[in-house]
C-alpha positions as CSV (number, residue, x, y, z in Angstrom):
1,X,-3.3,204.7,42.2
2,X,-6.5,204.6,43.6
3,X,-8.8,202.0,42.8
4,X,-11.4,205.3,41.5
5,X,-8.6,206.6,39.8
6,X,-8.0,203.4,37.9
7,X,-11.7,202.8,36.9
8,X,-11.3,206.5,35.2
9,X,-8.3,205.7,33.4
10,X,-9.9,202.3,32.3
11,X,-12.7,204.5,31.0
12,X,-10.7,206.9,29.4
13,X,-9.1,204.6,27.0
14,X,-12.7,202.7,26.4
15,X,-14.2,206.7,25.7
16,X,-10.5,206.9,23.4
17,X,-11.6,203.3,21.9
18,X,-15.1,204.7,20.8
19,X,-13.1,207.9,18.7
20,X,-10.4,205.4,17.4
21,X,-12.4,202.8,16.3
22,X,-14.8,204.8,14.2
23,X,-12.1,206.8,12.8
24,X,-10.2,204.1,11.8
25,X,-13.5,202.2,10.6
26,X,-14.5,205.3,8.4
27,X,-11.1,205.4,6.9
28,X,-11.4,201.0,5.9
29,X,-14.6,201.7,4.0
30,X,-12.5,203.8,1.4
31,X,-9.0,202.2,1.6
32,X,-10.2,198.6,-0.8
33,X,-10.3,200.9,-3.6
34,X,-7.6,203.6,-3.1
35,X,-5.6,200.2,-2.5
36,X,-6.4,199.9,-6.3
37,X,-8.8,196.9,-5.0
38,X,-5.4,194.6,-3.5
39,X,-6.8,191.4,-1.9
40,X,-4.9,191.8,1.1
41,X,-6.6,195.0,1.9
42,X,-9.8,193.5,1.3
43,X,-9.2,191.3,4.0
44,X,-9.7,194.5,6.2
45,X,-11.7,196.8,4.7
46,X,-15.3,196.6,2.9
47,X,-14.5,195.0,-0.6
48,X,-18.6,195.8,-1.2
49,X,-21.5,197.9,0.3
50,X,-22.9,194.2,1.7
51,X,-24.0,194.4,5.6
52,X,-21.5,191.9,5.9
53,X,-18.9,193.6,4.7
54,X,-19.4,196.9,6.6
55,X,-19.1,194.4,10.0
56,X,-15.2,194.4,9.3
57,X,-15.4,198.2,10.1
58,X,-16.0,198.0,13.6
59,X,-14.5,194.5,13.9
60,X,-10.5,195.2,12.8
61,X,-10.5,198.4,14.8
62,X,-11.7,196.8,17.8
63,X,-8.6,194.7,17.5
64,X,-6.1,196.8,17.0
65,X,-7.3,198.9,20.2
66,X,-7.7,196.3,22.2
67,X,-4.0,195.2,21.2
68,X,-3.3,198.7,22.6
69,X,-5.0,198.3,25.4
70,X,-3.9,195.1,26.5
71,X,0.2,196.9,26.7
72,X,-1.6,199.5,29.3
73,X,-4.6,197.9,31.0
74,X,-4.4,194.5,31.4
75,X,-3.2,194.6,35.1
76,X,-5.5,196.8,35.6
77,X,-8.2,194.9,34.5
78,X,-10.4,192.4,35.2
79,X,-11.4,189.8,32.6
80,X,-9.6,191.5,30.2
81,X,-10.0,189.5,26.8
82,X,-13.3,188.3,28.2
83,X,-14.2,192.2,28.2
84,X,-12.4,192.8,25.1
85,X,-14.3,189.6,23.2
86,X,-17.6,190.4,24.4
87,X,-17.2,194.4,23.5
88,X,-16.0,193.3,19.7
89,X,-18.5,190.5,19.1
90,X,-21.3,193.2,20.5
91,X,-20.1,195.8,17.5
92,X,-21.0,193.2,14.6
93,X,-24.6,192.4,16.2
94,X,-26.0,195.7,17.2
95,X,-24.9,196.9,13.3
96,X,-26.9,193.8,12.9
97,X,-30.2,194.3,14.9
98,X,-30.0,198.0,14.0
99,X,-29.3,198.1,10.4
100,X,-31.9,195.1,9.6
101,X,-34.9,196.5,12.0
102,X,-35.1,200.1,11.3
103,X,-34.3,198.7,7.3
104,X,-37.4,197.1,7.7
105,X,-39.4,199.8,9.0
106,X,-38.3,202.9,6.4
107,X,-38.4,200.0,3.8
108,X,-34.8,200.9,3.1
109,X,-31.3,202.0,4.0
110,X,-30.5,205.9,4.8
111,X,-27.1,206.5,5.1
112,X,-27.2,208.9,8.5
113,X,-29.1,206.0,10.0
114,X,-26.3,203.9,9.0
115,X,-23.4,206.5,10.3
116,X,-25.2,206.5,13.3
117,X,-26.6,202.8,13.8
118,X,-22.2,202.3,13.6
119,X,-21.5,205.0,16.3
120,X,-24.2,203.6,18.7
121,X,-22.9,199.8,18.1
122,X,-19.3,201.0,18.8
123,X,-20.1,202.8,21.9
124,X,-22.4,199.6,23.0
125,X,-19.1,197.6,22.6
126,X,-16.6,199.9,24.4
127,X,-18.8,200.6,27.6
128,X,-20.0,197.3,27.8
129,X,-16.4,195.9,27.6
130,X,-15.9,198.5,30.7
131,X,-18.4,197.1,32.6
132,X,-16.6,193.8,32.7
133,X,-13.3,195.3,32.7
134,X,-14.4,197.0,36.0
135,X,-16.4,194.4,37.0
136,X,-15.9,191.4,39.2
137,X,-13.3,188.6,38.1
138,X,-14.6,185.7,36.3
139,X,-13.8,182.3,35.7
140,X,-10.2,182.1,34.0
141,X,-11.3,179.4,30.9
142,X,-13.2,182.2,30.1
143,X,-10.5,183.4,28.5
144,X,-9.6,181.0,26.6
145,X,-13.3,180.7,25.2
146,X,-12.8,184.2,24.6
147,X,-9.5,183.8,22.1
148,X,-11.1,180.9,20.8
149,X,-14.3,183.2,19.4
150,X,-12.0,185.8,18.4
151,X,-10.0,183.3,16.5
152,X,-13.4,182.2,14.2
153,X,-15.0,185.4,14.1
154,X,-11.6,186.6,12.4
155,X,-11.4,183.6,10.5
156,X,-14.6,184.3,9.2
157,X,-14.1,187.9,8.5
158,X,-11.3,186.7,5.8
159,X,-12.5,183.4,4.7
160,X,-16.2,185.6,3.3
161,X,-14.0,188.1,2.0
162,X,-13.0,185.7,-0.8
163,X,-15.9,182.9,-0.6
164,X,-19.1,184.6,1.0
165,X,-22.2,182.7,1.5
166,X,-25.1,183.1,-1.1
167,X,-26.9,184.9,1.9
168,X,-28.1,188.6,1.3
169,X,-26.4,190.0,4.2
170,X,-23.3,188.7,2.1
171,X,-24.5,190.4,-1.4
172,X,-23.7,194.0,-2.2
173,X,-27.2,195.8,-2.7
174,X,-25.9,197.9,-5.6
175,X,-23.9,195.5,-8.0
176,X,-25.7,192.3,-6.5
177,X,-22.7,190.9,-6.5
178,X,-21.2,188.6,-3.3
179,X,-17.4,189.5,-1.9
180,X,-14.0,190.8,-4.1
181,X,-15.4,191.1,-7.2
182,X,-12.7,191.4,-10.1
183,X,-12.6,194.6,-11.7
């Protein structure tokens, strides 16, 4: 296969990343309470309508994709869970940046701008991951930082679910509540 040829197939499963990923990020915003609010789901999906909480929408499906991925591209890659980190971490910030500026210049949330402030940061993610994917190699520890910040960001993702920070990115704007709240 040429080396053309690979770069398209590379991008083909980052372009397949963008669908799955919000698909699959749609579907976790719903599945804590048709799970009839289990803990264990909570860990993956949006226990509240916090910021914080909506993160783990982007974040979980990034994972499992890039799991997929790694089976099929990761010879064919360069800097693969560099790519992969950088892509993921990317998702959670430009909700982030997005959400919290254009939040502060309506003076509150719309949910369209929030549909599409998710779409943009997922498609940020996947073609920036493809850039480094396709890109040069880099130093190997990279990698290893790389699992590492995967590792704590995940960490985190399930530690808040259950003991979130007094912070209002952490408190659900409608019941003002802060992570699982017992129903």
């Amino acid at each position: 296969m040429s080396a053309m040829d690979e770069r398209r197939r590379i991008f083909f499963y980052e372009l397949a990343g963008i669908v799955f990923i919000i698909i699959f990020g749609s579907i976790l915003h719903f599945t804590f309470e048709l799970a009839g609010h289990q803990a264990i789901v909570g860990v993956f999906s949006a226990v509240n309508e916090s910021v914080w909480e909506h993160l783990k929408l982007g974040f979980w499906p990034a994972i499992v994709f890039a799991l997929i991925e790694f089976k099929y591209l990761k010879k064919a890659t360069n800097n693969f869970l560099f790519a992969k980190t950088v892509g993921i971490y990317l998702i959670p910030i430009v909700i982030t940046v997005l959400f919290y500026s254009y939040t502060a210049i309506l003076g509150g949330s719309l949910l369209v701008i929030d549909i599409f402030t998710f779409i943009i940061a997922v498609i940020v993610g996947q073609l920036v991951s493809y850039r480094l994917l396709t890109g040069k190699t880099l130093p190997y520890n990279l990698d290893r930082v790389s699992l590492i910040a995967l590792l704590l960001l995940s960490l985190a993702f399930v530690l808040f679910t259950f003991y979130p920070p007094r912070l209002a990115m952490f408190q659900d704007p409608i019941t003002g509540q802060y992570g699982i709240v017992s129903h």
